[in-house]
C-alpha positions in Angstrom: 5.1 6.8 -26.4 3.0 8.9 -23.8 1.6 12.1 -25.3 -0.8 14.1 -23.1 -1.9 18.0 -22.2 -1.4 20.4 -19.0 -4.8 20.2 -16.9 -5.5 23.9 -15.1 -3.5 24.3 -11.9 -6.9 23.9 -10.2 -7.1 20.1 -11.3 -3.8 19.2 -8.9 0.5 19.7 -9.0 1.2 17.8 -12.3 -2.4 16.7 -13.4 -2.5 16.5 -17.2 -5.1 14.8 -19.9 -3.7 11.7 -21.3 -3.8 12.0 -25.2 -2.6 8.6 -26.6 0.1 5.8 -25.9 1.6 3.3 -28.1 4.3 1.0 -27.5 6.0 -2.2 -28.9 9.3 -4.4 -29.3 11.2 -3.6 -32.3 14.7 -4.2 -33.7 17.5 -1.5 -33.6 16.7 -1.2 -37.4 12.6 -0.1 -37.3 13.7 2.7 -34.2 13.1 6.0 -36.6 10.5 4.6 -38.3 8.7 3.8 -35.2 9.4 6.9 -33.2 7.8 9.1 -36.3 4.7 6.9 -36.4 3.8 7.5 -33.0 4.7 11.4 -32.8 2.3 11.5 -36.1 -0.3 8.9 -34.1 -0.1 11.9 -31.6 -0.6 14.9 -33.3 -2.7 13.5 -35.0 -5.3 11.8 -32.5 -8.9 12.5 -32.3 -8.7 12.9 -28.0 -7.1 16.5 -29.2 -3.4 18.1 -29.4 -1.0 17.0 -27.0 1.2 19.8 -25.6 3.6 16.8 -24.3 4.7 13.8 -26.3 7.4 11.4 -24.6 9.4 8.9 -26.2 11.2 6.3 -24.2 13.7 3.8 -25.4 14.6 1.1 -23.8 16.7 -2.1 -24.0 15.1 -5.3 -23.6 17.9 -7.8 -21.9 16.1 -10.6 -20.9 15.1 -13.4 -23.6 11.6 -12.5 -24.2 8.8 -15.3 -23.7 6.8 -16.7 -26.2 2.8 -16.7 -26.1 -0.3 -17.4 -29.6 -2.1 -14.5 -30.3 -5.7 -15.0 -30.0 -7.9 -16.3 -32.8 -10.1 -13.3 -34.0 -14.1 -13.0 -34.2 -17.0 -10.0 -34.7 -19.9 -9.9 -33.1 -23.2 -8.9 -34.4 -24.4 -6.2 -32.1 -26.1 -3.0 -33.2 -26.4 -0.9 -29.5 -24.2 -0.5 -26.3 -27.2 -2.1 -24.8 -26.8 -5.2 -26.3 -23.0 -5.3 -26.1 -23.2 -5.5 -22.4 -25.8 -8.3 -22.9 -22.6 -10.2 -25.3 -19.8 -9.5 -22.5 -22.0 -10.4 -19.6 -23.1 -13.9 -21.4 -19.4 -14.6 -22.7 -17.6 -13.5 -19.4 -20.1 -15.0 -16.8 -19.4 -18.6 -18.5 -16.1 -18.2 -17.6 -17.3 -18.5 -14.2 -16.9 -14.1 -13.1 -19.6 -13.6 -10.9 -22.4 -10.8 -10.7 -21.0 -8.9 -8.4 -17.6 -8.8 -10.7 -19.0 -8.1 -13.5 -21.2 -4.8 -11.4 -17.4 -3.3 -10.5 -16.4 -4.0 -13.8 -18.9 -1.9 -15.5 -18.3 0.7 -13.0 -15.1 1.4 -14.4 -16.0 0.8 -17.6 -18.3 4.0 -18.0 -16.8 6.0 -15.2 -16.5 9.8 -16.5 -13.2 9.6 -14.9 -10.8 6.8 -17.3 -8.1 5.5 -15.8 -4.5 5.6 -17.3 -4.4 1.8 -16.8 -6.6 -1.0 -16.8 -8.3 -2.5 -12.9 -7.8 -5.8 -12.1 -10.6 -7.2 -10.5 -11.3 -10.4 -8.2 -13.6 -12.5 -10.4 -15.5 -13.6 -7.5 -15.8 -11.3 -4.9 -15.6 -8.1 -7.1 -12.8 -6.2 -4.9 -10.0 -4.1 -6.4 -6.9 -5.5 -6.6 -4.4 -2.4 -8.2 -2.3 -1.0 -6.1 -2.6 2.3 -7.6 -6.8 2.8 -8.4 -6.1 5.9 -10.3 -2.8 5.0 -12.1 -4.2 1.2 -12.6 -1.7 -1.3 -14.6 0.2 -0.5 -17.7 0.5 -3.3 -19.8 3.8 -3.2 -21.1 7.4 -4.9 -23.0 5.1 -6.5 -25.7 5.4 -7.3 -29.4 4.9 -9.7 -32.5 7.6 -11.8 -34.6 8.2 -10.7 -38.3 6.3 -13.6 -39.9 3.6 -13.5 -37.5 3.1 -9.7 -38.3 3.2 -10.5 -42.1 0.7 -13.4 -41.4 -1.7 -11.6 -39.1 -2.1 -8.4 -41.6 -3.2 -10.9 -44.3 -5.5 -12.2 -41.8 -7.4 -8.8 -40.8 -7.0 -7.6 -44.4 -9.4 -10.5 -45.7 -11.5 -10.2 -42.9 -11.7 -6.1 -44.0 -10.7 -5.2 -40.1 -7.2 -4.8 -40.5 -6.0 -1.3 -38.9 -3.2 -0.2 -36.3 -5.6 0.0 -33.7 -7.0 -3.8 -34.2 -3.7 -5.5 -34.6 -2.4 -3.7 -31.7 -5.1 -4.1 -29.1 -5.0 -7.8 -30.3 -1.3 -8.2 -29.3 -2.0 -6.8 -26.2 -5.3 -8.8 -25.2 -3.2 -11.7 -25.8 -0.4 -11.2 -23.9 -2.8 -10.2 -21.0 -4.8 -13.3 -21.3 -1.3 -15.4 -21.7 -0.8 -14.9 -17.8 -2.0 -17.8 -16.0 -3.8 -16.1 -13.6 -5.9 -13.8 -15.7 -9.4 -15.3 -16.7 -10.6 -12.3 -19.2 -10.7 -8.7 -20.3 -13.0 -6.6 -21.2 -11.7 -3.1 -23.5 -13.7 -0.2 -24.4 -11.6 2.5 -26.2 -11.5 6.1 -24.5 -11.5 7.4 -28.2 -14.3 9.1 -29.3 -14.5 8.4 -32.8 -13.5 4.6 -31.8 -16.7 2.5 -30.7 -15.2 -1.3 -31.2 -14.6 -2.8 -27.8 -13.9 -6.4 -27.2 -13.6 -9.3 -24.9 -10.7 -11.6 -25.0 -9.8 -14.4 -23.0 -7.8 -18.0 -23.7 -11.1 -19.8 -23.5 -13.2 -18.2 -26.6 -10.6 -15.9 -28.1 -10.5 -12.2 -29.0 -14.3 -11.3 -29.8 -15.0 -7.8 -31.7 -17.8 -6.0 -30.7 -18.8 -2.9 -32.0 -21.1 -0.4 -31.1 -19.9 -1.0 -27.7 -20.4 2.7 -27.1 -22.1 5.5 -28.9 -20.0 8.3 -31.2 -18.4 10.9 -29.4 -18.5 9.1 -25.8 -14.6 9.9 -24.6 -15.2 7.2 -21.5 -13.8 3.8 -21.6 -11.6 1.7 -20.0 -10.4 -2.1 -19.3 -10.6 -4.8 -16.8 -9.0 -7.8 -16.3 -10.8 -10.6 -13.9 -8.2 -12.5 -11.6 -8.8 -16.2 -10.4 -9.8 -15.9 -6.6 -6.4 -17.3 -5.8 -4.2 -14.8 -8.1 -0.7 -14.0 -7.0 -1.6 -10.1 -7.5 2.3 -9.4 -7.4 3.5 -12.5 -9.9 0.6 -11.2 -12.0 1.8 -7.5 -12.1 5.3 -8.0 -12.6 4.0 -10.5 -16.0 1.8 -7.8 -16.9 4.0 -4.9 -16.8 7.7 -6.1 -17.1 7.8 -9.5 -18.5 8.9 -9.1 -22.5 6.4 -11.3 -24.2 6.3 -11.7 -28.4 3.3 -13.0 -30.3 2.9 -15.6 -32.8 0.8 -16.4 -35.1 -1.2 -20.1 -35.0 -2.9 -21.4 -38.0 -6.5 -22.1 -37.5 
């Protein structure tokens, strides 16, 4: 689901302001449930009233992969301040240098969010979309019955369970299930939404909030590549390869 709103002519042939996006892989059974939850997700969001809401159904005819959803954590931070100290001390062990984490944090709070998330080379800092205003959709991505029923008891007793947490959890770990992804860093372009996180295979998917203050409508997300990525192998995984989630008991 893609729902968004007309910019002025002024802004460019087409140029709109994206609203909210949801997605999953669900049986032929959940379809009208599915589709209604995300029209009301839409008309509903905080970002403002859409004037466009796009459902797309599509059928998945590969045999999906399997990949663990990450183990969940919160961290104690009170300030957007110290959140950047968290992500730069968790992400800089993984071995992403300065100059990485510099380009990464431009994108982060550029007044300007992207549709998509930036991959960026974890050493030198460069670029490495295609498309640097489009980005790269994260897509074809979902979570087994059981491991659904499983993960809501999870986030229920840790008091964090919502439909934003569960899916943004499902989707940090398929991102961090390709190979050549290190970590990701995700700060909602919400405004009444100021939990970001850091996720990679290494420490897991980390909560932080006060990431950003009330209100802010920036955000973004980056994924650092090893130096050696295959950028195209890597896209293709991110954005067409059907991936479902389990649950692992820890």
């Amino acid at each position: 689901m893609k729902a968004s709103t007309k910019l002025p002519p002024k802004a460019g042939p087409g140029a709109d302001f994206h609203i909210s996006g949801a997605e999953g892989i669900y049986g032929a059974e959940k379809i009208d449930r599915i589709c209604s939850d995300y029209i009301a997700r839409a008309l509903e969001h905080p970002r403002g009233r859409p004037d466009t809401i796009v459902i797309t159904l599509e059928s998945i005819i590969e045999r999906p992969v399997k990949a663990p959803l990450l183990p969940v954590t919160t961290a104690d931070c009170l300030s957007p301040e110290s959140a950047w100290n968290i992500i730069v001390s968790r992400v800089s062990a993984l071995g992403v240098s300065d100059r990485a984490m510099a380009a990464a944090l431009r994108v982060l709070r550029s007044e300007k969010t992207m549709r998509g998330a930036s991959l960026i080379s974890s050493q030198s800092g460069r670029r490495l979309e295609p498309d640097k205003a489009r980005g790269i959709r994260v897509s074809r991505l979902g979570i087994d019955s059981m491991s659904e029923k499983i993960l809501h008891k999870r986030l229920a007793s840790m008091k964090i369970y919502t439909v934003t947490v569960k899916e943004a959890l499902i989707l940090a770990s398929k991102v961090v299930s390709c190979k050549d992804i290190i970590a990701e860093i995700c700060i909602s372009d919400d405004p009444d939404y100021t939990t970001g996180y850091v996720a990679s295979r290494a420490t897991g998917y980390l909560r932080i909030p006060n990431i950003k203050r009330l209100g802010e409508m920036h955000g973004g997300r980056v994924f650092f590549l090893r130096p050696d990525a295959d950028i195209e192998k890597t896209i293709n995984y991110l954005e067409r390869r059907a991936v479902i989630l389990e649950s692992i008991k820890r």
